[in-house]
Structure formats: C-alpha cells, structure tokens
C-alpha positions in Angstrom: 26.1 -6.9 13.6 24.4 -9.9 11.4 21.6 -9.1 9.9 19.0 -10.8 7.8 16.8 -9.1 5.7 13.0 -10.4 4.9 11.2 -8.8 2.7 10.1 -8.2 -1.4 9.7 -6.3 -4.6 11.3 -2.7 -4.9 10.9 -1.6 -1.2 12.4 -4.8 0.3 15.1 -4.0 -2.5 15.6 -0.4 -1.6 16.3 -1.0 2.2 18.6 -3.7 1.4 20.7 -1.4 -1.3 20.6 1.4 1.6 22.0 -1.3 4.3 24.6 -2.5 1.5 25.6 1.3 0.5 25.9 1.8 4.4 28.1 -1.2 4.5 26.2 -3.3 7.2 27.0 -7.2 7.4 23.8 -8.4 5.4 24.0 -12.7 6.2 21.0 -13.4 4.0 17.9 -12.4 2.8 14.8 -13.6 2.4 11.7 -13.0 0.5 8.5 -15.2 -1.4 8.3 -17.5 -4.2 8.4 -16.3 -7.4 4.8 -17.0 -9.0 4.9 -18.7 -12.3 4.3 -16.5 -14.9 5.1 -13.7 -13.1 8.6 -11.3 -13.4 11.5 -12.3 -10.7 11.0 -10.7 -7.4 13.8 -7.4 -7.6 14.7 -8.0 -4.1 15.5 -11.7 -5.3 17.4 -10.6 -8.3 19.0 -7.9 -6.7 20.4 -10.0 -3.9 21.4 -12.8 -5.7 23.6 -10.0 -8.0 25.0 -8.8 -5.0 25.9 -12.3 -4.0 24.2 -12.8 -1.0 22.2 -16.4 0.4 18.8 -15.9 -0.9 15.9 -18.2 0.7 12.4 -18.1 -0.7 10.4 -20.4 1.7 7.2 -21.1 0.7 6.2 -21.6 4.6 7.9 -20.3 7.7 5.8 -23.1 9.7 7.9 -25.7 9.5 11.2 -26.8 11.6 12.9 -26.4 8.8 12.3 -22.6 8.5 13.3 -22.1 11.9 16.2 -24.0 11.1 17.2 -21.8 8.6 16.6 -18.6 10.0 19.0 -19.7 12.8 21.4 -21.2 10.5 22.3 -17.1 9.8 23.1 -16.4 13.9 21.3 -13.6 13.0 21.6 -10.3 15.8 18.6 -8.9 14.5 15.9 -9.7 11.0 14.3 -6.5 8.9 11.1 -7.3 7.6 10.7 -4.6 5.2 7.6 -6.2 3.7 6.4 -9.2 4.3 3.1 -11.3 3.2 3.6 -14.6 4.7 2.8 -15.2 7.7 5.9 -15.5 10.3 5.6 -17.3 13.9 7.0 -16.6 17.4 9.9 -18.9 17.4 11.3 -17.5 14.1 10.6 -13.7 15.0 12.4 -14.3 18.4 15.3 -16.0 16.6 17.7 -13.1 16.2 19.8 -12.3 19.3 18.2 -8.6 19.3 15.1 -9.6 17.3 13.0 -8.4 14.7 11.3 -5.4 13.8 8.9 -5.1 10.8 7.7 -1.7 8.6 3.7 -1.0 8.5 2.5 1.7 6.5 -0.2 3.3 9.0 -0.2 4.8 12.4 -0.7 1.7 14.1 -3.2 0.5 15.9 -5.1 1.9 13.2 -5.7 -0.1 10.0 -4.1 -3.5 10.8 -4.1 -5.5 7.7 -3.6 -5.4 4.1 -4.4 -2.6 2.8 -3.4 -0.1 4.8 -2.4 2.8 3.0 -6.1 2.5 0.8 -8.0 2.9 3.7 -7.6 5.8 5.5 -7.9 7.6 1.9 -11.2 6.2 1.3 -12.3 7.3 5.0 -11.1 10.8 4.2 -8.4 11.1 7.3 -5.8 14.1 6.7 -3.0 12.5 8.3 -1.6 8.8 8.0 1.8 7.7 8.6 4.1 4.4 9.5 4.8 2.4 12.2 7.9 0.3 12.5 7.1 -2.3 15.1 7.9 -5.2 16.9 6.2 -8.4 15.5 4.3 -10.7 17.4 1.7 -13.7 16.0 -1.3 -11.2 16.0 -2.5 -9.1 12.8 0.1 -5.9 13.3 0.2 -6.3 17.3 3.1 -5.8 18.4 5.1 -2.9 21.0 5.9 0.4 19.1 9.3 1.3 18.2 8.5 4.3 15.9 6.0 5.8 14.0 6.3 9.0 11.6 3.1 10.8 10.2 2.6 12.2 6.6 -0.3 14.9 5.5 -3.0 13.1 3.0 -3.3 16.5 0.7 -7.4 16.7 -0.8 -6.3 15.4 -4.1 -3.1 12.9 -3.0 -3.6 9.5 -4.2 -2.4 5.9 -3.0 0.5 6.1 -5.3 1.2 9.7 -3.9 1.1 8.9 -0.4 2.9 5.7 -1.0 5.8 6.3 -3.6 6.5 9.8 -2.7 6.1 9.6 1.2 5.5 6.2 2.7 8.1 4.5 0.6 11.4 6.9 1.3 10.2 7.8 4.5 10.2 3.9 5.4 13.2 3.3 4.1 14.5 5.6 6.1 12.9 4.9 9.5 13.9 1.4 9.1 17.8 2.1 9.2 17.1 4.7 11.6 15.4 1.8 13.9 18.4 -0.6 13.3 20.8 2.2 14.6 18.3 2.4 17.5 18.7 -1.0 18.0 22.6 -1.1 18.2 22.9 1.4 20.5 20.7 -0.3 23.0 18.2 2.7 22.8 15.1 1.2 20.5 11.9 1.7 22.6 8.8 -1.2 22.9 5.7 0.7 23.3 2.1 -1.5 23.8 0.0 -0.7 21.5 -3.4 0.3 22.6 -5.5 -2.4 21.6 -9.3 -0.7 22.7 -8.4 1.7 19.4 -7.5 -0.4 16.8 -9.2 -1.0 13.3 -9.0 -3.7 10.7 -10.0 -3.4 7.4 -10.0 -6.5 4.7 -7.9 -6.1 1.1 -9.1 -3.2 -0.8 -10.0 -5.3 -3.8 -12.5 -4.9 -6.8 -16.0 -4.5 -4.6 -13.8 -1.7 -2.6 -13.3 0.7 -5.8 -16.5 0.7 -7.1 -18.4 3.8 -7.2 -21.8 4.7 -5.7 -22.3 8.0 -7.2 -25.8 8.8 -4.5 -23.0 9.6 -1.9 -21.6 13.1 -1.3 -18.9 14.3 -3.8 -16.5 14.3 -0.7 -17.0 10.8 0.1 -16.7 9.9 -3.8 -13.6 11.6 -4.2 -12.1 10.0 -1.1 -12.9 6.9 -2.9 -11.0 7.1 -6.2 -8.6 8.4 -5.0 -8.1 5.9 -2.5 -7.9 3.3 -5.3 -5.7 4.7 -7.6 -4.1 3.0 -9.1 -5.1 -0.3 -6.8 -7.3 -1.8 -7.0 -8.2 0.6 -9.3 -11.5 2.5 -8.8 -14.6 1.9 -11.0 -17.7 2.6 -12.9 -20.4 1.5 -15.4 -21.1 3.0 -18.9 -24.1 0.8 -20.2 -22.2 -2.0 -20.2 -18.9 -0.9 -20.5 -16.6 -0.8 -17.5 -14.7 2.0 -16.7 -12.0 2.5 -14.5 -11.4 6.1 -13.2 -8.4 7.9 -12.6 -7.0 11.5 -11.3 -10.1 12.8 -9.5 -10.3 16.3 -8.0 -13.1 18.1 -6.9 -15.8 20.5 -8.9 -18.4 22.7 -8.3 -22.7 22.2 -7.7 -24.3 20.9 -10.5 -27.6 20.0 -11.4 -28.8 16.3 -12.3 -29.3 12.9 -11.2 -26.6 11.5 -9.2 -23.9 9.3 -11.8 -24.7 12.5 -14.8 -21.9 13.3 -16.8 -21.9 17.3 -17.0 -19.1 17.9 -19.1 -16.5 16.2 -21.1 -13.3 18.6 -22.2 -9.7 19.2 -21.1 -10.5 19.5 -17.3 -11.5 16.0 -17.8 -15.3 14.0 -17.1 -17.6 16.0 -14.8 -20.1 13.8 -12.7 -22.9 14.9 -10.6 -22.9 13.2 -6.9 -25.5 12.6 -4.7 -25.3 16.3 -3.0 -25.5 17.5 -6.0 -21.6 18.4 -6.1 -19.0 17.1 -8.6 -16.3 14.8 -9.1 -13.9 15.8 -12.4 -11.7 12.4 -13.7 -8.3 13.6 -15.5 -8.5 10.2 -17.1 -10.1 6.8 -17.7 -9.9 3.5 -18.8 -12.3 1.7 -20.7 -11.8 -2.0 -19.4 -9.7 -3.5 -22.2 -8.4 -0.2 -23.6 -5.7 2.5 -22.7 -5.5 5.1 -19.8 -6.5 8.5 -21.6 -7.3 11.6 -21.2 -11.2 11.6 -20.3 -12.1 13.3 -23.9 -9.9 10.5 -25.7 -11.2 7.5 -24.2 -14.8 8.8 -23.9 -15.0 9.1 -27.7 -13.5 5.7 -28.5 -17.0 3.8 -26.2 -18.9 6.3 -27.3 -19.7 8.1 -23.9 -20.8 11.7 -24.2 -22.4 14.3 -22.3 -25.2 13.7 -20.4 -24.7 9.8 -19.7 -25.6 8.4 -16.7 -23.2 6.2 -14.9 -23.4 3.7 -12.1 -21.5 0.7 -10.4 -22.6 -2.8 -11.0 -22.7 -4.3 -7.4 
C-alpha cells in the first residue's frame, strides 16, 4: 500500500516513525512551511533523515497541489495534524482516501482548540475522533473515536501528552489496518449536536475570579500551559500554573489567603478556593508560588483581577 503522510511537529513525526518501524511503504510526506525564525518542523527533519520526498506547500488550492498529491499514486493520505486548509479534489486523491486525527469526540468541539475546551467547560470525558475529511470545519463520516477520563485536576498537557497523543497514534495505524482490510466504517456525523469553539487564545485564559471556584479551576487548567492562563497583580501580569482545589474562605473574590508550600490560595466568587503550585510573573521564571511571589512583591492579602 502507498501511503502519504500529511501532517507536523512531534505528533505528525511520531505516527510516521510508528508507520516506518512497522515497515509500511511511506511515498511522501507532507507538512507546512517552516516560519522564519522559528526551529525546523521535526516531522520535516525527521523525514528528510529518513530519506523520504518532503513537500511543504504553502497552499493546497492550486492545480499544482493536486498535482502533486497525485504525482505519489497514493492508496490512501494520513493527516496526522494538519492546519491548512485541504479541498475535495485533493482529499479524494488517494485510491482509498484520506482519513484525518481530531482530538475530541466529534461533533463536539469542531475547530482549533479542541482539547482546551471541554476542560474549561468542566466535561469528565473527552476523547478522539479519527475521521473522514470533507471541505466543512471537522465534518466528515466517523471511522473511530476513543474516549479518555478528564481527572479534577488533569490539565491540557495531561490530557494531551499522556492520553490524546499515544492514544492517537495509535488509533491512526489501527484505522490504516482498518482500511486495508476493506473493514474501516463511515459513520455521519450528527450535525444537530455539534459545537464550535474559536482558538483558545489570550482573552480565553484570563481569569474572572467572581465565578465559582469550580468554574475557575476548570479554567486554568484548561490553559495550561496554552495559552497559558492569567491574572493581574497591580500591574503586573501573572500567569498561573498547577491549580487544584481548596477549601471555603473568607474575602473578596480575587484575595490571596495564603502563600506557602501548598502554593497561592485565592478566594472565588462562592467563596471557595483556587491553590496555584506555581506562577509566572510576565517576563520572569515559572516558580514555585512562594519564589515568584516574593521577587513582584505579592504577599498575602493582595487582591487580584484580570484586565479585560
């Protein structure tokens, strides 16, 4: 079988290593344009040291990309993780097609940021589709999906490096044996319950401490460590890291309670408590909440708040 292999940095690079140590026919691969300024792509590097044709398109719009991706007589494409945006003609290019990796139980949180979100929102469960492609925003037929327990204090990086990632990996070979044998299922996807949520960017971390301590927590912990979740000291930005929950405090929602080994205590707005292992003064290192507080001078008893 001839496959092609779209995709970028390390999980794009992890699938193709497991089709290579599996000794599949890998034709090409594909992934973005390296950004000026910015380190080499490891998918990039990694297939160029394997030896394989490496195309970084900077549009797949054009006759020439569909060119290309024929060019390969591709039997099916792996989009392990892909940014740009891909049309019909070149996901229907492969004999057996194209299947693509999303990290959330699709239809649910269609779009960018899609392990973030159902964090923030305080789901239990989340998991990953691996899908057929079609022009619309993560639309496509079903041909797995896999779910994964959010644990009260797991974190993006949690959910993503130590669940989402492997467990992607894995689905994805799994689906290309699927498709092989003739056996890989196209269910619709039920439109009526889907949800799109924009990039989880800089307004999405910040913190508004008037809302319960639940709902805070959910928060940080949905942004760490991107976008990275925030607050203000004065006029200090902090960024806030490592957040489990306390007990019932009293004081004005954004108070600082306590600042020792457990980490910063803040009041919320029901009056419960958020504890941050560490923080980051903007400019300065990720600490321990009692190291960094002393270097910006926070201390007990500080009130803290998001600029909007």
């Amino acid at each position: 079988m001839r496959i092609v292999v779209h995709g970028q940095q390390a999980f794009g690079k992890a699938v193709l290593e497991k089709l290579l140590e599996r000794g599949e026919n890998v034709v090409g691969v594909f992934c973005a344009p390296d950004k000026e300024g910015r380190p080499r792509d490891p998918l990039a590097e990694f297939a160029e040291e394997k030896g394989l044709p490496l195309h970084q398109p900077t549009s797949w719009k054009t006759p020439e990309a569909l060119e290309l991706m024929q060019s390969f007589e591709p039997d099916v494409c792996i989009m392990a993780f892909v940014t740009l945006f891909v049309p019909q003609p070149v996901i229907d290019a492969p004999r057996l097609g194209t299947f693509q990796y999303h990290p959330s139980l699709l239809p649910l949180h269609r779009g960018p940021s899609s392990i973030n979100w159902p964090i923030i929102q305080g789901a239990t469960r989340t998991g990953l589709s691996i899908f057929w492609p079609d022009e619309g925003l993560d639309e496509g037929p079903i041909l797995m999906q896999k779910e994964v327990e959010i644990g009260p204090d797991d974190t993006l990086g949690s959910i993503y490096f130590k669940k989402l990632f492997p467990m992607g990996v894995d689905a994805l070979i799994e689906s290309l044996d699927l498709v092989r044998d003739g056996k890989a299922s196209r269910v619709d996807q039920d439109h009526t319950r889907a949800t799109y949520e924009s990039w989880a960017g800089k307004k999405a971390g910040a913190v508004d401490w008037s809302l319960p301590a639940a709902a805070v927590h959910n928060r940080i912990r949905g942004c760490d460590p991107s976008p990275g979740a925030w607050t203000m000291s004065g006029d200090t930005e902090i960024a806030l890291f490592d957040s489990t929950r306390g007990g019932a405090s009293e004081g004005d929602p954004g108070t600082v309670v306590a600042i020792d080994d457990a980490g910063m205590t803040v009041v919320c707005g029901d009056k419960g408590t958020v504890i941050l292992g560490r923080i980051r003064p903007k400019g300065g290192a990720k600490e321990t909440a009692v190291q960094a507080a002393g270097k910006v001078g926070l201390e007990k008893g500080a009130r803290l708040g998001s600029a909007q």
